[in-house]
N, C-alpha and C positions, 0 to 999 in steps of 0.2 A: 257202596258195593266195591268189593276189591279189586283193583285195577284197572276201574274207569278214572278217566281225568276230570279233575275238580272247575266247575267253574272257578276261573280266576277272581280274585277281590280287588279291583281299581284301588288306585292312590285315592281317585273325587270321593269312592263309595267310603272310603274309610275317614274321611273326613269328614263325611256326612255322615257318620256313625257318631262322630266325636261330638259335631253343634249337636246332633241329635240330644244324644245323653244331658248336654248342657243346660238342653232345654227342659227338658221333664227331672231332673234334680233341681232345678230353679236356680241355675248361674247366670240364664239367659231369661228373667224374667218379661210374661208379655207382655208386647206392645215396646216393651222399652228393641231400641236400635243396635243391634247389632256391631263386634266392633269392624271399622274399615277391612275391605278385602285384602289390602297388601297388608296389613297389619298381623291380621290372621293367616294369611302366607308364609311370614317370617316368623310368628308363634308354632306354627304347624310344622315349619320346615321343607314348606312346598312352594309350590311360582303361584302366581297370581291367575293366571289360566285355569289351574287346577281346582282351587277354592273359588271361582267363577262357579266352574260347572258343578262343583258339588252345590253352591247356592241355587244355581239355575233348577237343580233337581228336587232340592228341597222349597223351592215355591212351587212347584209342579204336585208337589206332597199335600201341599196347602201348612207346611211347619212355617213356612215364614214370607212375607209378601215387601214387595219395593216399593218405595215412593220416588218417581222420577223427581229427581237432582236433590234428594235428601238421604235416604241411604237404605238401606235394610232392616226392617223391624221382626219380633217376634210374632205369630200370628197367636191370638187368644180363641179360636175358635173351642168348642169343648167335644171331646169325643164323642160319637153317636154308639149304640150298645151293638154288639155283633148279632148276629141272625146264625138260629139253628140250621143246622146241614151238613157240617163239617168241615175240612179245611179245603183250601184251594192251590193247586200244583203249578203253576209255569213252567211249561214243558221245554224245552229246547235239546237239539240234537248235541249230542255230546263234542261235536267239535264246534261248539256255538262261540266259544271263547277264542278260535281261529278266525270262525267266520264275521266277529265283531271288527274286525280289525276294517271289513269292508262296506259295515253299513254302522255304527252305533246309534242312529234316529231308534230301531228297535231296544237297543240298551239301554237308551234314556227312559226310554219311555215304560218297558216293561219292570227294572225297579221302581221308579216312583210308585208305577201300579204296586207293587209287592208290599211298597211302604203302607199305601194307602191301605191298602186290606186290612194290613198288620190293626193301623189306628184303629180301625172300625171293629175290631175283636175277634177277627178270623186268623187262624194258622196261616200262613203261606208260605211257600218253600221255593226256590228257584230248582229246580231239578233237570240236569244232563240226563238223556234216555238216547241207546243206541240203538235196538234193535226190537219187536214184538216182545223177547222177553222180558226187557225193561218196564213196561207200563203194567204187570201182571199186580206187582204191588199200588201203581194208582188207580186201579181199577178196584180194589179191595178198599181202601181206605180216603180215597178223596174224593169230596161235594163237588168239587168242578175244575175241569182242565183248564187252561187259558196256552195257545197256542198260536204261532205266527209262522209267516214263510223258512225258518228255521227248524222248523220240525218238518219229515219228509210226511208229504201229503198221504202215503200209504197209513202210516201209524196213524193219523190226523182221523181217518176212516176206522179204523182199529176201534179209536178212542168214542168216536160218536155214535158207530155202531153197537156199544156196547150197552148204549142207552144212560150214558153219565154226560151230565150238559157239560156243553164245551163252548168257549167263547174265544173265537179267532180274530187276530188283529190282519188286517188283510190279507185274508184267504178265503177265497171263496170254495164252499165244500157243497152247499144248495142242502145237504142235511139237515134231516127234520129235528134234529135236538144237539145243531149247533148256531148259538147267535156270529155274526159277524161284523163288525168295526173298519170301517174302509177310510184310507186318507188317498183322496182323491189327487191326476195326476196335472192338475190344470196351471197350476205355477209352475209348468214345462213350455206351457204358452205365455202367461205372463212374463218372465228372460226371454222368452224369443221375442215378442213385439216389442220388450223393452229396448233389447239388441238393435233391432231393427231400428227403433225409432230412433236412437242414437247415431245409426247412420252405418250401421254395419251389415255388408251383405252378403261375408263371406265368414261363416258360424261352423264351427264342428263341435261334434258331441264325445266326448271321453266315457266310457266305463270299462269295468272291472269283468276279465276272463272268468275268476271267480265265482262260484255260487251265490248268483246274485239276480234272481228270476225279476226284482223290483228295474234293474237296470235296464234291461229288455223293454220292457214296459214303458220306458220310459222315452228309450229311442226311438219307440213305433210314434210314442208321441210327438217327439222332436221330428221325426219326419212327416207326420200331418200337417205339423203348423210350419213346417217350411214348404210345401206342399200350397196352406191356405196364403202365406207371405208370397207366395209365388219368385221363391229362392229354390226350385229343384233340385240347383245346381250341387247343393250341402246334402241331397240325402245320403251320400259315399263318402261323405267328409266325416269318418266314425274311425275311432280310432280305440282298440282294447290294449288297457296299459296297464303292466302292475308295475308300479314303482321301484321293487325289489329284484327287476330284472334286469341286470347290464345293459340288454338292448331295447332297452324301454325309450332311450332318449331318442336313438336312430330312428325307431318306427314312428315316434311320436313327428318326427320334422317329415318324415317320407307320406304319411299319411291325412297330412291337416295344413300340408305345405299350403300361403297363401292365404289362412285364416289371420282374421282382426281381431275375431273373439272365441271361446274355446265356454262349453254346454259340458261343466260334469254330471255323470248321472247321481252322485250322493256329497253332503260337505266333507266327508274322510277324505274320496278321493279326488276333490278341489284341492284343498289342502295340503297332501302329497304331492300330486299334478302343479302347485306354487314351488316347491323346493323344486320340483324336475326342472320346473322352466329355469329358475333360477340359477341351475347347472349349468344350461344353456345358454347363459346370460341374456334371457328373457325377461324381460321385468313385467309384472302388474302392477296397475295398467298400462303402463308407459308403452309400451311394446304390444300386447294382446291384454284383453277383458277377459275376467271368468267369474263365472257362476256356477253353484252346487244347488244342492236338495237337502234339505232337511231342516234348517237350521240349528245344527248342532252345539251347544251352550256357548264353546270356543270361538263359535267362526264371528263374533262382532269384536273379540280381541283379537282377532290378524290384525297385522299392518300392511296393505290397508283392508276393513274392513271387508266382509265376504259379501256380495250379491247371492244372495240365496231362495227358498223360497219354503214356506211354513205353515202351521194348520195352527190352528187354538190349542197348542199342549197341554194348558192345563183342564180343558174341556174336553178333551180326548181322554184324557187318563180318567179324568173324573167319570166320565161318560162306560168307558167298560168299567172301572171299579163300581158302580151302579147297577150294571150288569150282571156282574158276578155275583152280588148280593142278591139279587134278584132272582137268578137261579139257583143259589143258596135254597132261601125262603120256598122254591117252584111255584114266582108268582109272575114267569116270564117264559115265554115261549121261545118260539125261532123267530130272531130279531137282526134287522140289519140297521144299519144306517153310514149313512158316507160325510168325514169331513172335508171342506174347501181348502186346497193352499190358494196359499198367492206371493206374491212376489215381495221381499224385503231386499231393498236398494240401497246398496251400501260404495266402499268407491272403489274395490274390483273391477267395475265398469265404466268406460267413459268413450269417449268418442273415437272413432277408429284412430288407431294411430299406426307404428310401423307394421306390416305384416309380418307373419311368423312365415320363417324362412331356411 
């Protein structure tokens, strides 16, 4: 449509376009091992972060599966036939490619789904949608929505009132002809007692001003379980930082003054939140611990490794792509279900060391 902006196409996606093809032309025959990631870095002309995460997404696809401490092979699986109904839309708010910049756990996660559809023999399209008049045509032409906290909850209602099944990635809408997919917030407790157990008693939590309704959620959490730690003292040790702000560094020292260890609400803004400090001449760990959410394909190549916290991704994606078909077929109703994180311990964390100051 003329004069909406396009979702953007990542460096990782277009790379995973390129083993994609490799593999279904037969360069990359299955089973046989893939070649080394820096290898294909320097063939591609990308860094090794990059072809990380497009690998990371393509096991998440089931296109290719790892052998710890052997390497990357081809997956031989064979395609399954697609199901009558039509095609399927992933909806997102037309500044979804702004809004990536503060969560990507949804980016990873909703192309792989896109991939996965695709195998199984369904259309599927990523589709920006601004307003009420934008859905008129998914309404007309598509078997099933799939939507997340990036589409505004009004349209979300638009779409399942209209009686077209809809499958949200957490959101809760309690409509009768939308299934829903929850990743639970309990690897928010998992970093805090790990924190703790390491000897740290003085914790703040980082997120994003941003539209970012997951971060909220996430704080109420981080304040229970400092709450059940019987640390009250950190429920006001919350600090909203956007990197991109001059005075991002100022607030960050005024407001978390005297923390050991620093709670981001997502791994994007761990990640950033590492260079700030860095500014700072704050080191991790040496100086303060941090931990993110999500586990984002990148965060086990930082140096050092990210403390983060995870769900089964490839059991998630597989899980609504199942869904989707399912409502394809209409051999599924109003469906929920919630996945577990938990804590992945890496060495962002370690024992209190100097206070942030």
């Amino acid at each position: 449509m003329a004069g909406k902006k396009p979702v953007r196409v990542l460096k990782y996606r277009r790379i995973m376009d390129t083993i994609r093809s490799r593999i279904e032309d037969g360069t990359y025959p299955a089973d046989r091992m893939l070649p080394a990631e820096r290898g294909l870095a320097r063939e591609l002309g990308t860094n090794h972060e990059t072809v990380n995460k497009a690998l990371s997404a393509l096991v998440a696809e089931g296109r290719i599966y790892r052998k710890r401490g052997i390497g990357t092979f081809i997956a031989s699986g064979k395609e399954s036939p697609g199901p009558a109904g039509g095609s399927v839309d992933i909806l997102f708010h037309s500044h979804a490619s702004d809004l990536f910049k503060a969560s990507s756990f949804h980016e990873e996660v909703m192309f792989a789904v896109q991939n996965l559809v695709i195998r199984a023999g369904v259309a599927c399209n990523i589709v920006p949608v601004l307003d009420v008049s934008d859905l008129s045509e998914h309404l007309r032409r598509v078997g099933v929505a799939v939507v997340s906290k990036f589409l505004p909850y009004r349209l979300v209602r638009i779409l399942a009132g209209s009686g077209l099944p809809v499958v949200a990635l957490n959101l809760e809408t309690g409509m009768e002809n939308c299934s829903s997919i929850f990743v639970d917030q309990r690897g928010i407790d998992e970093l805090a007692i790990h924190l703790s157990s390491l000897g740290h008693r003085n914790i703040g939590f980082i997120l994003s001003p941003h539209f970012q309704p997951l971060h909220e959620e996430r704080l109420l959490r981080f304040r229970r379980t400092m709450q059940a730690l019987e640390l009250p003292h950190n429920l006001n040790k919350v600090c909203y930082v956007d990197p991109d702000d001059e005075a991002a560094p100022g607030r960050l020292l005024r407001e978390v003054r005297g923390c050991t260890a620093l709670m981001a609400a997502d791994d994007f803004l761990a990640i950033k939140l590492k260079h700030l400090l860095a500014k700072l001449s704050v080191g991790v760990p040496d100086d303060v611990s941090l931990c993110g959410f999500g586990n984002l394909s990148i965060s086990h190549t930082l140096y050092p490794g990210l403390t983060t916290a995870d769900t089964d991704r490839e059991a998630l994606c597989r899980t609504i792509v199942a869904e989707i078909l399912d409502r394809l077929r209409g051999t599924s109703g109003q469906r929920q279900c919630t996945f577990s994180t938990s804590a992945l311990l890496r060495e962002s964390t370690t024992k209190p060391q100097v206070k942030l100051s």
